[in-house]
C-alpha positions in Angstrom: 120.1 29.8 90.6 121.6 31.8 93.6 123.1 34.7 91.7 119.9 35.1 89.3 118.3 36.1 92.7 120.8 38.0 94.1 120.9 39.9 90.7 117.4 40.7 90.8 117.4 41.8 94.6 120.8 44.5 93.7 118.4 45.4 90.3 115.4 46.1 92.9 117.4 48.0 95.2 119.3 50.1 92.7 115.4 50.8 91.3 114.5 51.8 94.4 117.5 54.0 95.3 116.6 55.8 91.9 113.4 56.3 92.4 114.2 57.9 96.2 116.9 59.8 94.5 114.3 61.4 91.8 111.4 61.7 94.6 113.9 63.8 96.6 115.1 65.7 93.5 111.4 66.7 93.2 110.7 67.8 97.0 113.8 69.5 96.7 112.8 71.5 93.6 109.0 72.1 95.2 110.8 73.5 98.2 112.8 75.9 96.2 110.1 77.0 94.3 108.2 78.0 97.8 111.1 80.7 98.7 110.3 84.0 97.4 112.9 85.6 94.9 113.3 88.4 96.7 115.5 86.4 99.0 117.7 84.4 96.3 120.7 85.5 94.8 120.2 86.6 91.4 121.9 84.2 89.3 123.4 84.2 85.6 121.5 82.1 83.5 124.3 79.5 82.8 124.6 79.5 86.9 122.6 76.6 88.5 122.0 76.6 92.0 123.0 73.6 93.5 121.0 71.4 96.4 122.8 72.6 99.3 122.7 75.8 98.4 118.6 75.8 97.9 118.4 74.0 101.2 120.6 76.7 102.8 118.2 79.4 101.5 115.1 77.4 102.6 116.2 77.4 106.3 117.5 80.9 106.5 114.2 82.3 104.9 112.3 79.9 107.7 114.4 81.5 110.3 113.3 84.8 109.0 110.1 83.8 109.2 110.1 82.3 112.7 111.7 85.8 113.2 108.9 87.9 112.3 105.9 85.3 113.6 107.7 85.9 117.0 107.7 89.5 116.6 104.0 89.7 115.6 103.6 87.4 118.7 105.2 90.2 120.8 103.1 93.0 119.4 99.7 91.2 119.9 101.0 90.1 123.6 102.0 94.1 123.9 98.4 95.2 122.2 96.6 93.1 125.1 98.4 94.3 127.7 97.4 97.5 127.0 94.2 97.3 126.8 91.1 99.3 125.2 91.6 102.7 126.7 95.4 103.3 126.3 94.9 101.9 122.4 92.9 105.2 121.7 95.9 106.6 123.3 98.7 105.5 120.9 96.6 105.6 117.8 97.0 109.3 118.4 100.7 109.2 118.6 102.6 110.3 115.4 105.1 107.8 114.5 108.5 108.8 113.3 109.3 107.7 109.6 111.6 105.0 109.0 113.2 104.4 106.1 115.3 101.3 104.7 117.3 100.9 101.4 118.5 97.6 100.3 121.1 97.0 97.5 121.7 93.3 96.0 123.6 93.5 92.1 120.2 95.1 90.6 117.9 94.3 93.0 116.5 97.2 95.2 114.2 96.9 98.1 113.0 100.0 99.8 110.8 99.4 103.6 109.2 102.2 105.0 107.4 102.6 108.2 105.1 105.4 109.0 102.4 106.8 110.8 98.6 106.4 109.3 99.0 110.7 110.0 102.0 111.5 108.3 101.8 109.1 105.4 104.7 108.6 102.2 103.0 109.3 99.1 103.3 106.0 97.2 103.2 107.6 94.2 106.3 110.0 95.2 108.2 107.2 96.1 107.9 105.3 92.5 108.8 108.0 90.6 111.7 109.0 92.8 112.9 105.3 92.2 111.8 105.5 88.2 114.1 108.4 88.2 117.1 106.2 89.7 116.8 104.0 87.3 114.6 101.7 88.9 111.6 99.6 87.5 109.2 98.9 90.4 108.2 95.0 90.6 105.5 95.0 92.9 104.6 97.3 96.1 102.8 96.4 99.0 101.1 98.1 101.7 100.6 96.9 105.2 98.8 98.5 108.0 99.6 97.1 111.4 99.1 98.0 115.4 96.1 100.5 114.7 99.0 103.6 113.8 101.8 102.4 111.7 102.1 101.9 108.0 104.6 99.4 106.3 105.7 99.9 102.4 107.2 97.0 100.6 108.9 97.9 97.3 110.6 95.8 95.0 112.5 97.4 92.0 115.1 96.4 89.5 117.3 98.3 87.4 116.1 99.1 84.2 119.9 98.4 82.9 122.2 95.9 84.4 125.1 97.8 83.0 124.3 100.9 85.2 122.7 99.4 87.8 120.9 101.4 90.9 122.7 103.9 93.7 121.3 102.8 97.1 122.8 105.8 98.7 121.2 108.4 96.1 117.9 107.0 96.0 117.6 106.8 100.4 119.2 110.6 100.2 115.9 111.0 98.1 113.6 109.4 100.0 115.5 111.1 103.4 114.9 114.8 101.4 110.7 113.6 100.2 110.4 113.1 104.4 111.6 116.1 105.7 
């Protein structure tokens, strides 16, 4: 009679070890699917990633974003201590262009920061990255502090077998700016 019961009590607890084992299989999937794919490695198809390595990409892409919260933080805490009057005064500033070009196998992101004055020409930008070789993804504009400008673009190549030159395409983007 004894070992019927203890038989049923290691069934129950294998059962629920399973279902725990499927229930974090499942969070672990849902929190993979919230990182963007801009910050995952591009893997081959028969490549799996495993759970470490998903939970490694979850916390750095959370430090990221603590990163950039605190910096939005800063600029808010730097926009009040300014106040009202001086605002007017650095609206009218012209902000130097920044540009960023960033290479991963056929993955290319460009970021560019400019003045609301001295704009980039989104158009320009595509087709100087069509002509690379690129196939833009998605672009996104963001306007923050009253007088800068921030450009998001994410391209890919339209070949794997040529790929993209990050060097060429921010020696064009250098040339469209001056």
């Amino acid at each position: 009679m004894k070992s019927s019961v203890n038989g049923g009590r290691k069934m129950e607890r294998k059962e629920k070890e399973r279902e725990r084992r499927m229930q974090m299989k499942e969070l672990c999937f849902k929190l993979s699917s919230l990182i963007p794919n801009s910050t995952k490695q591009q893997l081959h198809q028969e490549d799996i990633m495993t759970q470490q390595a998903n939970l490694d990409e979850a916390t750095t892409y959370i430090s990221e974003l603590k990163q950039r919260v605190e910096k939005i933080r800063e600029m808010i805490r730097d926009s009040k201590s300014t106040g009202r009057g001086t605002k007017r005064h650095t609206c009218s500033k012209t902000v130097a262009p920044v540009i960023e070009v960033r290479s991963e196998d056929t993955n290319l992101e460009v970021k560019l920061v400019s003045g609301v004055h001295n704009r980039f020409k989104l158009h320009r930008v595509i087709a100087i990255l069509e002509e690379e070789g690129a196939d833009v993804k998605n672009a996104n504009i963001s306007h923050v502090q009253g007088d800068k400008l921030f450009y998001t673009i994410h391209s890919q190549a339209f070949s794997s077998r040529i790929g993209l030159e990050a060097s060429r395409v921010l020696e064009r983007l250098q040339d469209l700016v001056s």
